[in-house]
GUGU-106188 format. One record per residue (C-alpha): residue number from 1; x, y, z. Coordinates in Angstrom, 3 decimals, decimal comma, always signed. Layout:
BEGIN
+-------+----------+----------+----------+
! marnu !        u !        v !        w !
+-------+----------+----------+----------+
!   NUM !        X !        Y !        Z !
...
+-------+----------+----------+----------+
//
This chain:
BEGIN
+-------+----------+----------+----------+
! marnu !        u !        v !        w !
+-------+----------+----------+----------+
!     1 !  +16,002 !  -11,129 !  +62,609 !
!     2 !  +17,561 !  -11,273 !  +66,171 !
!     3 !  +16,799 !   -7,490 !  +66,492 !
!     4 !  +13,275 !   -8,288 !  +65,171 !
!     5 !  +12,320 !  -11,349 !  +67,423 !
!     6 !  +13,883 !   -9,337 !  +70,395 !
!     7 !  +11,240 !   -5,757 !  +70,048 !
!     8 !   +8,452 !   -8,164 !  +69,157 !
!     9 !   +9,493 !   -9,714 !  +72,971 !
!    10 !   +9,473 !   -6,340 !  +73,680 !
!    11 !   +6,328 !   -5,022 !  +72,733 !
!    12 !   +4,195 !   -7,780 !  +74,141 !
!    13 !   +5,675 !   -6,933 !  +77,481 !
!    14 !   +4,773 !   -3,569 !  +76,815 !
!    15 !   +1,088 !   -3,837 !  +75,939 !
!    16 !   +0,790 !   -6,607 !  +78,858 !
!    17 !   +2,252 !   -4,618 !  +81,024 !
!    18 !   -0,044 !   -1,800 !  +79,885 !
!    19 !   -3,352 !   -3,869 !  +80,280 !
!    20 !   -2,270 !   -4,783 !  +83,748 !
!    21 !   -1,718 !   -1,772 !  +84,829 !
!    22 !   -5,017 !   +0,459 !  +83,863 !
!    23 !   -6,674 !   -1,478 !  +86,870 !
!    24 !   -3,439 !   -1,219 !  +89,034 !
!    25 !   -2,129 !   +2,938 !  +89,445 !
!    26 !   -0,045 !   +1,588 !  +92,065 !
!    27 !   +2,503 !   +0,030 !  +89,017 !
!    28 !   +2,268 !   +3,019 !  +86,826 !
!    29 !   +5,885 !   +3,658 !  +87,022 !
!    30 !   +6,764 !   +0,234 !  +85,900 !
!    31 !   +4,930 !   +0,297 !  +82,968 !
!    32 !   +6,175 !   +3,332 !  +81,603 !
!    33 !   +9,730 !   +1,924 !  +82,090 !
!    34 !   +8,843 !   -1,159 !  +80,206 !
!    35 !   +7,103 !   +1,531 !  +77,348 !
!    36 !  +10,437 !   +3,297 !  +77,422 !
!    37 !  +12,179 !   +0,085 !  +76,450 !
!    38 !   +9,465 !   -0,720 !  +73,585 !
!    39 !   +9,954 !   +2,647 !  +72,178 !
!    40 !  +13,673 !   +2,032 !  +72,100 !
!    41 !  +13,014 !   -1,140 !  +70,026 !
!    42 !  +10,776 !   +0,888 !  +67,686 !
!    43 !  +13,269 !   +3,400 !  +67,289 !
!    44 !  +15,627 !   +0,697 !  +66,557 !
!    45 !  +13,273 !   -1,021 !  +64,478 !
!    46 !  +13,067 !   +2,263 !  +62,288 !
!    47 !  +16,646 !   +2,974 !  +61,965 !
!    48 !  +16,677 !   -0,734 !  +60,518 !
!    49 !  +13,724 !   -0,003 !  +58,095 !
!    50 !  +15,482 !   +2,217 !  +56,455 !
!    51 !  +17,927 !   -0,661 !  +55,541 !
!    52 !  +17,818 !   -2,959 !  +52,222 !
!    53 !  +15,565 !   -6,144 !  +53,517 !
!    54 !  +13,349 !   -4,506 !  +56,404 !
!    55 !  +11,652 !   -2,419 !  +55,024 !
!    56 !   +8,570 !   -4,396 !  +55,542 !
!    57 !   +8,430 !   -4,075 !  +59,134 !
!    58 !   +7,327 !   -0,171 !  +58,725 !
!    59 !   +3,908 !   -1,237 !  +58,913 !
!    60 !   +4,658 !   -2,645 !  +62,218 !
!    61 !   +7,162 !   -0,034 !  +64,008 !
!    62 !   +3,954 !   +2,574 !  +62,987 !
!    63 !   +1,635 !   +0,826 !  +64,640 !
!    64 !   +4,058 !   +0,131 !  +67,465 !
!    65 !   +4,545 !   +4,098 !  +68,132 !
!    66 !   +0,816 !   +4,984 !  +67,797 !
!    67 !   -0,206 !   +2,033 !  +70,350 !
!    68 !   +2,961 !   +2,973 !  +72,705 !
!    69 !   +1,654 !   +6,857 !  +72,574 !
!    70 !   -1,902 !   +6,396 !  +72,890 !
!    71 !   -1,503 !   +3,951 !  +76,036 !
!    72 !   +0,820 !   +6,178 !  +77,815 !
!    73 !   -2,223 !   +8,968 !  +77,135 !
!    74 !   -4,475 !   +6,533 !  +78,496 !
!    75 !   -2,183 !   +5,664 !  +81,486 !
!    76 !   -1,896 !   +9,564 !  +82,516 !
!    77 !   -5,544 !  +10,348 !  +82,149 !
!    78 !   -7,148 !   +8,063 !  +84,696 !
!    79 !   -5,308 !   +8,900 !  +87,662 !
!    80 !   -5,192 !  +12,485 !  +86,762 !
!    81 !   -9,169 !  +12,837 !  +86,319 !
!    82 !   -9,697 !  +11,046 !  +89,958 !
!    83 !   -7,197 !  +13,271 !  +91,098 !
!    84 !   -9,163 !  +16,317 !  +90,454 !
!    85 !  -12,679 !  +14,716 !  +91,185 !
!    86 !  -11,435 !  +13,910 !  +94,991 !
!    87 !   -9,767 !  +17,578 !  +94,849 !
!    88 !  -13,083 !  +19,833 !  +94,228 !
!    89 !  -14,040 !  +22,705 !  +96,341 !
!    90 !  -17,374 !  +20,698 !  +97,350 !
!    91 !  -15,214 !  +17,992 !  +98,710 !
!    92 !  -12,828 !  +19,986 ! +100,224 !
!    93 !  -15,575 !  +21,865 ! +101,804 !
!    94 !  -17,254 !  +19,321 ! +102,935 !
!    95 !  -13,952 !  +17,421 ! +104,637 !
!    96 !  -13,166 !  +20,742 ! +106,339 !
!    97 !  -17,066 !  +21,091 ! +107,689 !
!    98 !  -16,829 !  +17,041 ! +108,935 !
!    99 !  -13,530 !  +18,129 ! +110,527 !
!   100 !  -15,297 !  +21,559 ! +111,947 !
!   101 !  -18,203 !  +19,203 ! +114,093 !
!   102 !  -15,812 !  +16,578 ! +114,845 !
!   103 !  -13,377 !  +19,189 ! +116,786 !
!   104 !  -16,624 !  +21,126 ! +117,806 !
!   105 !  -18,112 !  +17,921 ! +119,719 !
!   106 !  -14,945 !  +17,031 ! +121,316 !
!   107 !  -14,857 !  +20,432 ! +122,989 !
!   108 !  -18,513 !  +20,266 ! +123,737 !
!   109 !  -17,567 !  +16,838 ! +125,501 !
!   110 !  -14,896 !  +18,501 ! +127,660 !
!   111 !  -16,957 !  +21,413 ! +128,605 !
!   112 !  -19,687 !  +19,350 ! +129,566 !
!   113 !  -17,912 !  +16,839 ! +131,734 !
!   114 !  -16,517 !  +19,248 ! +133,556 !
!   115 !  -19,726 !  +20,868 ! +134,515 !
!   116 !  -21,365 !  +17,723 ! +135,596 !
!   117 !  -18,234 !  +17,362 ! +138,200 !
!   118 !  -18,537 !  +20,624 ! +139,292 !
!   119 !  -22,382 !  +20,674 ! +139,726 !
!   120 !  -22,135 !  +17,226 ! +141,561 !
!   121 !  -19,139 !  +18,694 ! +143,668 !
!   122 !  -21,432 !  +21,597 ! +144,215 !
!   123 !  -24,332 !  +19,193 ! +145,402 !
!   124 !  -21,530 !  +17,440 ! +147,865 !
!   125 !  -20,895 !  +19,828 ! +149,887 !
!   126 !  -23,853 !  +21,733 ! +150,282 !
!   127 !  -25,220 !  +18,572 ! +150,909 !
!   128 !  -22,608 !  +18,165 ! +153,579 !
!   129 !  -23,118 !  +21,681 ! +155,225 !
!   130 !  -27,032 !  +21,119 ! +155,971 !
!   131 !  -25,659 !  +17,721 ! +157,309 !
!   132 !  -23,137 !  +19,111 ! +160,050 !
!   133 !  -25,400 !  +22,368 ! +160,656 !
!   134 !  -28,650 !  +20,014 ! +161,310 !
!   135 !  -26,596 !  +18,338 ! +163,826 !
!   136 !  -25,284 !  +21,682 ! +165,275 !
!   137 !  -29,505 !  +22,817 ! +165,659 !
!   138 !  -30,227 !  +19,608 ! +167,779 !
!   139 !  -27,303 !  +19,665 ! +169,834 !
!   140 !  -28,115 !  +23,554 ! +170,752 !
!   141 !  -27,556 !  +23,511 ! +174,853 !
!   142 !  -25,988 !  +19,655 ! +174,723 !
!   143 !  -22,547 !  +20,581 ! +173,919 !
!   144 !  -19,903 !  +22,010 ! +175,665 !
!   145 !  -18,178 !  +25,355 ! +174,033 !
!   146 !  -14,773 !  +23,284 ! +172,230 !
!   147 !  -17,415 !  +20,821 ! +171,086 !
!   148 !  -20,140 !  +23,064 ! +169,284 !
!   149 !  -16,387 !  +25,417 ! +168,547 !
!   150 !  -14,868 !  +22,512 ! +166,651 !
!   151 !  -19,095 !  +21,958 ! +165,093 !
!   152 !  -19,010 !  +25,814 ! +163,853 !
!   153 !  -15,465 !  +25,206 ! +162,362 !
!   154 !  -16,975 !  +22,186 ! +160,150 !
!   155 !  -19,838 !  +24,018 ! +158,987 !
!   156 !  -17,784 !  +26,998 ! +157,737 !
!   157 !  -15,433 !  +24,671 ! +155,740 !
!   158 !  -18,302 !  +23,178 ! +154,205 !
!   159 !  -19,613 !  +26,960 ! +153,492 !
!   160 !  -16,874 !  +27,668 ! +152,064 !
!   161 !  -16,455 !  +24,591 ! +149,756 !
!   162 !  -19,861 !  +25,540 ! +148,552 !
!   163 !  -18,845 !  +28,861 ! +147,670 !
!   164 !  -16,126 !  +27,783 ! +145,606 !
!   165 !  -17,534 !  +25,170 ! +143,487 !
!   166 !  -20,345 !  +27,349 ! +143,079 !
!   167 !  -18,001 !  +29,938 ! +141,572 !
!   168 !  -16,305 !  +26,992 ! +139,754 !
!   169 !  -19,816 !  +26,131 ! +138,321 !
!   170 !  -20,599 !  +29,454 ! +136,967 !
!   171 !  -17,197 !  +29,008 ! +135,144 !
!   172 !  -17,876 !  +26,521 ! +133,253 !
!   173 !  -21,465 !  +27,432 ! +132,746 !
!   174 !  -19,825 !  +29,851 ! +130,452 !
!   175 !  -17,522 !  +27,355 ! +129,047 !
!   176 !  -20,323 !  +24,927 ! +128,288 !
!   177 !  -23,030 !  +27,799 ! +126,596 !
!   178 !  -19,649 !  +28,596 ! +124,246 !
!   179 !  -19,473 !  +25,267 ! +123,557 !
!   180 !  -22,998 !  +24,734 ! +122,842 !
!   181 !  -22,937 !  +27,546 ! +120,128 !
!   182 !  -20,151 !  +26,581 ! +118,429 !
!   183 !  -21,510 !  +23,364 ! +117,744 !
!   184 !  -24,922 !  +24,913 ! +116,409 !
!   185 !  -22,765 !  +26,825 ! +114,249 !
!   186 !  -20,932 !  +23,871 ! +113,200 !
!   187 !  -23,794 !  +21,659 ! +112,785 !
!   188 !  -25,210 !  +24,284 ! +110,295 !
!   189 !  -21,897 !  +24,822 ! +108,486 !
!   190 !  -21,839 !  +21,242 ! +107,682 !
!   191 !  -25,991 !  +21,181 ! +106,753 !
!   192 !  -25,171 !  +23,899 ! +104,013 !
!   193 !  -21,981 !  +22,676 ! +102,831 !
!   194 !  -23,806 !  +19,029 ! +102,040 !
!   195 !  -21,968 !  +17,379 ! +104,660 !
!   196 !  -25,468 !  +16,002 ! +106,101 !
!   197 !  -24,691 !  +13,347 ! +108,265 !
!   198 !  -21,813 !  +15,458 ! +110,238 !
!   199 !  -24,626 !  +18,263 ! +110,775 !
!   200 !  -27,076 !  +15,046 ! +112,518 !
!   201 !  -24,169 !  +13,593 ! +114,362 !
!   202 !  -23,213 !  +17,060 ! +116,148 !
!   203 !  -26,949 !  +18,117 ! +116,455 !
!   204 !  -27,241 !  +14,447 ! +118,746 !
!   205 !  -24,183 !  +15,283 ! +120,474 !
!   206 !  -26,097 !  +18,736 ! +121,425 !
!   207 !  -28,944 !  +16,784 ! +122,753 !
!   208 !  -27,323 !  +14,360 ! +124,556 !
!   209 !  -25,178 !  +17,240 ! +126,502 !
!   210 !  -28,135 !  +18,914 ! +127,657 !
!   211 !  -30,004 !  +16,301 ! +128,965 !
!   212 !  -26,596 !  +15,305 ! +131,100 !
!   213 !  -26,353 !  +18,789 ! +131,635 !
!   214 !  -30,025 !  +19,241 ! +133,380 !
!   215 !  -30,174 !  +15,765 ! +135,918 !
!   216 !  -26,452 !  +17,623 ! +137,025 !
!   217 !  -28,407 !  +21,095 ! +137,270 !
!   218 !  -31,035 !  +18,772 ! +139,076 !
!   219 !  -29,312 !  +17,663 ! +142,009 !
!   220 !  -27,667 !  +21,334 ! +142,649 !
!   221 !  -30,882 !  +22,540 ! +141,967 !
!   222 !  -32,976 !  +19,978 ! +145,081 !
!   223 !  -29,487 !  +20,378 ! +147,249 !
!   224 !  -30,167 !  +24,446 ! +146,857 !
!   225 !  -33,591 !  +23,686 ! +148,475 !
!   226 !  -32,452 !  +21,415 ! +151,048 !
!   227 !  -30,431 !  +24,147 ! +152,280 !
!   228 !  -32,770 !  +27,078 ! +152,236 !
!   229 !  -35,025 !  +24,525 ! +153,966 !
!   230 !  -32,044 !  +23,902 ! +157,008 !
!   231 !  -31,464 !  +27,607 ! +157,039 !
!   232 !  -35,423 !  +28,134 ! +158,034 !
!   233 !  -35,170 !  +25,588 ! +160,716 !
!   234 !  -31,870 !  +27,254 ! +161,900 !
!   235 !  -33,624 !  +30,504 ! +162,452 !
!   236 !  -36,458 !  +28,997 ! +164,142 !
!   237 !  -34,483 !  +26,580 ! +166,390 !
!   238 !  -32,112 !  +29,786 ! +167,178 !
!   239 !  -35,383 !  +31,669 ! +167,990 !
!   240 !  -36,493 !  +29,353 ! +170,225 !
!   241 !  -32,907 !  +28,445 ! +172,011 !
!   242 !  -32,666 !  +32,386 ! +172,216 !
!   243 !  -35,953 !  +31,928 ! +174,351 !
!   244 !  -35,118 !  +29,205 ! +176,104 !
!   245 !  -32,240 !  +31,018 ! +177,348 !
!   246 !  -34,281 !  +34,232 ! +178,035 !
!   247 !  -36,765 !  +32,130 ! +180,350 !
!   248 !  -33,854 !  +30,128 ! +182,347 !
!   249 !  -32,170 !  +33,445 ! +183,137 !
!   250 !  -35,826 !  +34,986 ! +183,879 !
!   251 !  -36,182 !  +32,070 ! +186,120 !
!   252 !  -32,319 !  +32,116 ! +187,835 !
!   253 !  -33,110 !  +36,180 ! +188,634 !
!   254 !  -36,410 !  +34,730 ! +190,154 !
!   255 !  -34,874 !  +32,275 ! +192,484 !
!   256 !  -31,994 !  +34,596 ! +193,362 !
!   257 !  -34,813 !  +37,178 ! +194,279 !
!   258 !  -36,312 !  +34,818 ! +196,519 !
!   259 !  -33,471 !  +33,542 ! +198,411 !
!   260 !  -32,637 !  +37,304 ! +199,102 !
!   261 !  -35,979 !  +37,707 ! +200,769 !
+-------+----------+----------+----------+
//
């Protein structure tokens, strides 16, 4: 009767143990040890039946093993069947696509920050050259040759700043069209795959760069006229310093003529 009173014990911690734990995978592995120890009592519990004098507990060690094996069943299916749900090639497909646009938008992000800086760096110095050489043009005939020397030598730096952040834009010009494509190509990878809202999100990220992209293009764009404008006035102002200079020495012949005669 000990033995009895001890698997009945037993089996209600099994079947407790088993209703707490369809809503709880996390425990799974504790309730199988506690179903290991009621089919040890139901074991025991048949051994015993066999006996003179409990032999009516059959009924109950049957039961016992059918409930026991049908809960473990039970127990294994669940977590299996979500398993392979979360596992399908759509889902996979459509993880992979969301991590395709995410990677795709970061390197869009890159490509176009660093063409902004380098179109505003652009801007900067040409900016600064039509500044120096506008101040060169007016003080034509004013300076002395170190001053309009040390003038020329400011002007060429800024030249030659131009030049190279020019070269530096056209760099990642490239960089940023590259970048541009591979998130179209991203964007549609994730449309077809059903990853939707990854396609939008990339698509907006696309938008967003170009209109950054174009006020940057802008400014190069207005300094680039700026400067054609200052290299106009440069000829003209050189035309008429040349002519200047062709009328004072004109005029210093002149005089010297006279004071000969």
């Amino acid at each position: 009767m000990q033995a009895v009173r001890q698997c009945s014990v037993c089996a209600r911690h099994a079947a407790g143990g088993l209703i707490r734990n369809q809503t709880d995978v996390s425990l799974l592995q504790t309730s199988r040890s506690v179903l290991r120890r009621g089919a040890a009592c139901v074991r025991f519990l048949s051994s015993e039946g066999r006996k003179p004098g409990v032999q009516t507990l059959g009924g109950l060690t049957s039961h016992m093993s059918i409930a026991s094996l049908n809960a473990d069943s039970g127990l294994c299916d669940v977590p299996f069947a979500q398993q392979v749900e979360n596992l399908s090639h759509n889902s996979l497909i459509r993880r992979a696509a969301s991590v395709v646009t995410d990677s795709s938008s970061t390197f869009l992000s890159q490509a176009t920050l660093a063409l902004i800086n380098a179109l505003t760096d652009y801007s900067k110095a040409v900016h600064s050259r039509i500044i120096f050489q506008r101040r060169y043009l007016v003080s034509l005939g004013k300076l002395n040759p170190a001053e309009q020397d040390s003038l020329q030598q400011v002007i060429s730096g800024w030249r030659a700043e131009a030049i190279e952040r020019l070269e530096e834009c056209k760099r990642y010009e490239s960089t940023w069209n590259n970048a541009v494509s591979l998130c179209e190509m991203a964007a549609e990878a994730a449309y077809t795959s059903g990853a939707q809202q990854a396609s939008i999100s990339v698509r907006t990220n696309i938008q967003v760069a170009q209109l950054q992209v174009d006020k940057a293009r802008k400014l190069s764009s207005d300094a680039d006229k700026k400067l054609a404008e200052t290299k106009v006035e440069e000829i003209q102002r050189m035309a008429e310093y040349t002519a200047f200079l062709e009328s004072s020495d004109e005029h210093e012949v002149q005089e010297a003529y006279l004071r000969e005669d």
